[in-house]
C-alpha positions in Angstrom: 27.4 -115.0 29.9 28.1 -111.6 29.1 29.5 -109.7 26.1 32.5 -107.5 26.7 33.6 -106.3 23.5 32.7 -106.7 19.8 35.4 -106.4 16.9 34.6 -106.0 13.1 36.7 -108.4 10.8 36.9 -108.6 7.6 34.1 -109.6 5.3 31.4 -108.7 7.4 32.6 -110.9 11.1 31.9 -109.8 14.1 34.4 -111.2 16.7 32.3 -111.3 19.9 34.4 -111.7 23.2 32.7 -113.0 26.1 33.2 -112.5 30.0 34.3 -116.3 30.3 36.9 -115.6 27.9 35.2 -117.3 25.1 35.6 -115.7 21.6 33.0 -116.2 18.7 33.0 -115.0 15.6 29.6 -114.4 13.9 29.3 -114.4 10.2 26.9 -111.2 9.3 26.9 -111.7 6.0 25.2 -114.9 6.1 22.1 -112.6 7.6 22.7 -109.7 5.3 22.0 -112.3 2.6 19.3 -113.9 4.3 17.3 -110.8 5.6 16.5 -108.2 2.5 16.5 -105.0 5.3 20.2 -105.7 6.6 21.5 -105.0 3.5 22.8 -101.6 4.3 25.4 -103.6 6.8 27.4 -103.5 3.7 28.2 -100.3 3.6 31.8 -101.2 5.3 31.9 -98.1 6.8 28.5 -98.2 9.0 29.6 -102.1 9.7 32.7 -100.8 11.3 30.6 -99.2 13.9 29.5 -102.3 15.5 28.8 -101.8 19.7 27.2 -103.9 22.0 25.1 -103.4 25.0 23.5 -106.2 27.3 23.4 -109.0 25.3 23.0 -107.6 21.9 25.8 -106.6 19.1 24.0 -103.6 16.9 24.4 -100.7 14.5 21.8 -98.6 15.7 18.0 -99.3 16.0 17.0 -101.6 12.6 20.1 -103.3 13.0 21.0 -106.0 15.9 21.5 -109.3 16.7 21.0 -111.1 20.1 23.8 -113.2 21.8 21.7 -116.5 21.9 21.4 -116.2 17.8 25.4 -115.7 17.6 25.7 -118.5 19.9 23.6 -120.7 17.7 25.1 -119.7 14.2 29.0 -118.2 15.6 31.9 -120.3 15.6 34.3 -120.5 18.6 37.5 -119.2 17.8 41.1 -120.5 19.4 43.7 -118.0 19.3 47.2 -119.2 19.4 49.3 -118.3 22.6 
């Protein structure tokens, strides 16, 4: 499984899409609340500049999360045709 693109959302979700044409949301602010050094990730502005690369979403070097975590803590999202 492979990521293909990442989309901010509003209040701090990442909607991951995936190259079997899975879509996840991850919830970030459940991590920013959980782990004291992601806090910055609320600056909307540096949230909104989300990429991906391999299998990792990030922000730049302190910030990232792996695809097995939002796997394990995302939430599958059907879109309506």
């Amino acid at each position: 499984m492979k990521l293909i693109n990442v989309e901010p959302k509003d209040n701090y979700v990442v909607r991951v899409f995936l190259d079997d044409n899975s879509i996840v949301d991850f919830d970030v602010k459940a991590e920013l609340e959980r782990i004291a050094c992601y806090k910055p990730l609320y600056d909307n502005a540096l949230f909104k500049t989300v990429r991906f690369k391999n299998k990792r979403i990030y922000w730049n070097e302190q910030f990232d999360f792996h695809l097995d975590q939002i796997l394990a803590q995302g939430h599958f999202v059907k879109l309506n045709p």
